[in-house]
C-alpha positions as CSV (number, residue, x, y, z in Angstrom):
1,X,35.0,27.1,-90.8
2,X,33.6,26.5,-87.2
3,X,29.9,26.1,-87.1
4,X,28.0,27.7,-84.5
5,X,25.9,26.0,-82.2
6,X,22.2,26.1,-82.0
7,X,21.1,27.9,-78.6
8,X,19.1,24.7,-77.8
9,X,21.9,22.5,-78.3
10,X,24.0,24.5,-75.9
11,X,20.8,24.1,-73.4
12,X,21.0,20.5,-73.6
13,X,24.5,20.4,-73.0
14,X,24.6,22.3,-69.9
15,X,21.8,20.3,-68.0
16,X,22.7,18.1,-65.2
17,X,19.6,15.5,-64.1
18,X,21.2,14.7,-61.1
19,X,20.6,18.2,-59.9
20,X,17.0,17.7,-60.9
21,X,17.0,14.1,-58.5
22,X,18.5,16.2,-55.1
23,X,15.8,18.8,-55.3
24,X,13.8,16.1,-55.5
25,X,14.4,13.9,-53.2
26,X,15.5,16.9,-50.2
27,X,11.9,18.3,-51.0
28,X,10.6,14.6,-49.6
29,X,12.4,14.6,-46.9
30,X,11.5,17.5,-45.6
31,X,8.1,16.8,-46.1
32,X,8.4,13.6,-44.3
33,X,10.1,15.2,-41.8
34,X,7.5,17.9,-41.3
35,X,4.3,14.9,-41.4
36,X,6.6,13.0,-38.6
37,X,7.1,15.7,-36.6
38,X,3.4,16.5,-36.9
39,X,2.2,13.2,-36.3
40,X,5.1,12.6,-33.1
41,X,3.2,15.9,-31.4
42,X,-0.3,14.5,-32.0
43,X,0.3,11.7,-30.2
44,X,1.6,12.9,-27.5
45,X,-1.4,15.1,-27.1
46,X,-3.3,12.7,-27.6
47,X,-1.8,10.5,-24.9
48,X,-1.5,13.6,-22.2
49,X,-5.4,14.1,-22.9
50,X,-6.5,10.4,-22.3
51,X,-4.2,10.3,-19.2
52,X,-6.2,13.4,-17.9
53,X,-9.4,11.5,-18.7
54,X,-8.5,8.4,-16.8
55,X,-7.6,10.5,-14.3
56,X,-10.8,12.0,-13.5
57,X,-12.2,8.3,-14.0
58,X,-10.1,7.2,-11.4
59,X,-10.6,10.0,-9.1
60,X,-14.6,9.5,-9.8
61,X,-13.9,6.1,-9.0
62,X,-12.2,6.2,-6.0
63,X,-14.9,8.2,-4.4
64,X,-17.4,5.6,-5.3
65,X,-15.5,3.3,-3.6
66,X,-15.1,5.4,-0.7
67,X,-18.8,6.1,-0.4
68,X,-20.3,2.9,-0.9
69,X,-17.5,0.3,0.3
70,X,-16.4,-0.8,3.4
71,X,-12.7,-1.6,4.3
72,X,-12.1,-5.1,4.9
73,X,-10.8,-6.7,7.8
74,X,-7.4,-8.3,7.5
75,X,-7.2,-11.6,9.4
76,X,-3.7,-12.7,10.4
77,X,-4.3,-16.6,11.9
78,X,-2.9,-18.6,14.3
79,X,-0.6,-21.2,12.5
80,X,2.7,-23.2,12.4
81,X,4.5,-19.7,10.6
82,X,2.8,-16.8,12.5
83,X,2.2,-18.3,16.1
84,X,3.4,-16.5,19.1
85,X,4.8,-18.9,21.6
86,X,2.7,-19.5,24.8
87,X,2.5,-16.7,27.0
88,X,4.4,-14.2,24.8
89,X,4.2,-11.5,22.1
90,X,7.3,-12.5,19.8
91,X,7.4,-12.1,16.5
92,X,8.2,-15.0,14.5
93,X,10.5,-14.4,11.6
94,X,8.2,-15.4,9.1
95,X,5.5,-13.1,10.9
96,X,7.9,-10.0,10.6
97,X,8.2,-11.1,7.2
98,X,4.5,-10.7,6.3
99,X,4.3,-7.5,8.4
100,X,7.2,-6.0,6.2
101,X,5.8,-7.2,2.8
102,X,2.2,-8.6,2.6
103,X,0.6,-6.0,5.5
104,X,2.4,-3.0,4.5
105,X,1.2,-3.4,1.0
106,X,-2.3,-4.1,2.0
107,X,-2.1,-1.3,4.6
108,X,-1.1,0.9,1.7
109,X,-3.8,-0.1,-0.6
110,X,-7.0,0.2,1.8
111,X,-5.5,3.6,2.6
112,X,-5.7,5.1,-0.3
113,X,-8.9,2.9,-1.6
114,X,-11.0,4.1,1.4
115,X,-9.1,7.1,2.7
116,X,-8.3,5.7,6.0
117,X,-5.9,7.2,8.6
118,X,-6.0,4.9,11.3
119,X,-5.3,1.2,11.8
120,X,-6.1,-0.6,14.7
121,X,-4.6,-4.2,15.5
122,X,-6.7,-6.0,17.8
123,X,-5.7,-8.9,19.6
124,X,-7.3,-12.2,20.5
125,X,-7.1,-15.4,22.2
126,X,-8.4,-18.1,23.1
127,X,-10.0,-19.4,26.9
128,X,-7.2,-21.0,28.4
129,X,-6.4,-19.4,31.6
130,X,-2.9,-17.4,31.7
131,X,-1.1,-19.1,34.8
132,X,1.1,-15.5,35.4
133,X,-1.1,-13.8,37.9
134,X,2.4,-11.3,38.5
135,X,1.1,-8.4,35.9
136,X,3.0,-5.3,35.7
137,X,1.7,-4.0,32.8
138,X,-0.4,-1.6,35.1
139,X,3.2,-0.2,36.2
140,X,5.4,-0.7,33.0
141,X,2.9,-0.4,30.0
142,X,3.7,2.8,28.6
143,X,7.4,2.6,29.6
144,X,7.8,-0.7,27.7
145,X,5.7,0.9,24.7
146,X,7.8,4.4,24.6
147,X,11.5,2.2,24.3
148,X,9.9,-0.5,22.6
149,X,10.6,-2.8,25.2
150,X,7.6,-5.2,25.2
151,X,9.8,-8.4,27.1
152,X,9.5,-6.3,30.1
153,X,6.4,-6.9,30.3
154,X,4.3,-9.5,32.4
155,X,0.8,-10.5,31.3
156,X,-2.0,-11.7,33.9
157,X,-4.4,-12.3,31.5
158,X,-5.3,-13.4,28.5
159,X,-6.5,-9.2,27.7
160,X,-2.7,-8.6,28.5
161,X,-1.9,-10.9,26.3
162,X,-3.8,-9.9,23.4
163,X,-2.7,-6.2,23.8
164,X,1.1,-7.2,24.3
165,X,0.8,-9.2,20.8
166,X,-1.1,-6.2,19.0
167,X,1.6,-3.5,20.4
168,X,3.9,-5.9,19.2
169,X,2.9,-6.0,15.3
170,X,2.6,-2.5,15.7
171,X,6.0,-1.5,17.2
172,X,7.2,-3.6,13.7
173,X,5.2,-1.4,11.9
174,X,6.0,2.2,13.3
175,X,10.0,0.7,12.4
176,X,8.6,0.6,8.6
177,X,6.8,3.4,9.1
178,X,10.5,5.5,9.9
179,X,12.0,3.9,6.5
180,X,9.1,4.4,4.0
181,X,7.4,7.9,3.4
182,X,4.1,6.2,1.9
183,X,3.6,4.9,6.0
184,X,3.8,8.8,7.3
185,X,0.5,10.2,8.4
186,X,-0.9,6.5,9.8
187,X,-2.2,6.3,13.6
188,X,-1.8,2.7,15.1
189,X,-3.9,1.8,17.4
190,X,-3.4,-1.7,19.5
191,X,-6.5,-3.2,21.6
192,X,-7.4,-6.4,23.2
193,X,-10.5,-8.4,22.9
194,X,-8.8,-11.2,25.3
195,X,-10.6,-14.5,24.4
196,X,-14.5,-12.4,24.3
197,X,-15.1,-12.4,20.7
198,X,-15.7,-15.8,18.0
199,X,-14.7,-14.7,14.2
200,X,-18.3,-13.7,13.7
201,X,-18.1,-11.1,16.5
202,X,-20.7,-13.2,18.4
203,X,-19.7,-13.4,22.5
204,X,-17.7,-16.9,23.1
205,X,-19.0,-19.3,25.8
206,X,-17.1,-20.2,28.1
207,X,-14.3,-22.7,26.5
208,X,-11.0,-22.7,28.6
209,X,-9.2,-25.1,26.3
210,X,-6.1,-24.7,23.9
211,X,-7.9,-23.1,20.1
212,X,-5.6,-21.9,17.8
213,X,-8.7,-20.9,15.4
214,X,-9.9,-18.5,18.1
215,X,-6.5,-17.0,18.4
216,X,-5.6,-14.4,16.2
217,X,-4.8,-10.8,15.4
218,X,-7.2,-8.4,13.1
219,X,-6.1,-5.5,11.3
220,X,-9.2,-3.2,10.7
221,X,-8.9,0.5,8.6
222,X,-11.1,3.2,10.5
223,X,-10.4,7.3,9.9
224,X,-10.3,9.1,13.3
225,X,-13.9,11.5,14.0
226,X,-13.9,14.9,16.0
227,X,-14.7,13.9,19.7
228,X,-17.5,14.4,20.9
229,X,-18.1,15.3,25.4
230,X,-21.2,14.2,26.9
231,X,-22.3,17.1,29.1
């Protein structure tokens, strides 16, 4: 005679632990999941809001800076690697160099530091008299400028001279200024001082011998005012 089962042995029977294990271990996952997930969207709140806060530092920064900072004024010297040869405004390769690299990125940086929109290139010599006294660049300047033709010209003085080797840098920097966007905007200006002014901006004596310390070219960052008639 079969015996019947008791109900709880038939219970016991038809449980499956492994069953018991999925359950459990899908229900951690997905409560991982869901503390990751939270987690992954907290921090990039967090980061979006402390970007926004260093960007109103920077902005409250800058204008500091612009308010109570004054640009500098970028020296280029008179030396073995940037000197122009006697009587001319060539550009030495390792002076286009610099232009292309180290001044553009300077020029970049006091822009945005100080909000400038004009930079003037100011060129300076020393006493020795030119021996050219055949200027044209009262008939030619602004021919030779438009068609960037500066070897047409003729200096007469050493104020010719200083103007030639400013428009010079500058005509390498309006090139740069086609190629990279972050130029667009900028005025050049190109002036001559001749041999007038010493490094302090005091008035020179008269000196009229060879002085590579007194010849150089300064790069100063200015933004353009409303003009202004005297009536």
């Amino acid at each position: 005679m079969r015996q019947s089962r008791r109900p709880w042995e038939q219970q016991s029977e038809n449980f499956n632990p492994w069953l018991s294990y999925t359950d459990l271990i899908s229900g951690s996952l997905l409560i991982f999941s869901l503390v990751a997930f939270l987690l992954l969207v907290y921090t990039v709140l967090k980061h979006k809001d402390q970007n926004q806060i260093n960007h109103i530092n920077h902005n409250k920064d800058q204008k500091q800076i612009n308010h109570n900072d004054v640009p500098p004024i970028i020296v280029i010297p008179d030396n073995e690697a940037f000197r122009f040869p006697t009587g001319s405004a060539n550009l030495s390769r390792p002076l286009q160099q610099y232009i292309r690299e180290g001044l553009v990125q300077s020029i970049l940086f006091n822009r945005y530091r100080y909000n400038v929109d004009t930079i003037e290139i100011i060129g300076h010599t020393d006493g020795q008299p030119n021996r050219e006294n055949n200027s044209n660049l009262d008939l030619m300047l602004e021919e030779s400028v438009a068609v960037n033709a500066l070897d047409r010209l003729i200096p007469g003085s050493n104020v010719d001279l200083g103007l030639m080797r400013a428009l010079a840098i500058i005509n390498e920097l309006r090139k740069l200024q086609a190629e990279n966007p972050e130029l667009r905007g900028l005025n050049f200006r190109a002036y001559s001082a001749g041999q007038l002014y010493l490094h302090d901006g005091t008035f020179s004596s008269p000196n009229r011998k060879s002085d590579s310390s007194r010849r150089r070219i300064e790069v100063r960052f200015t933004r353009t005012g409303a003009i202004q008639l005297v009536e």
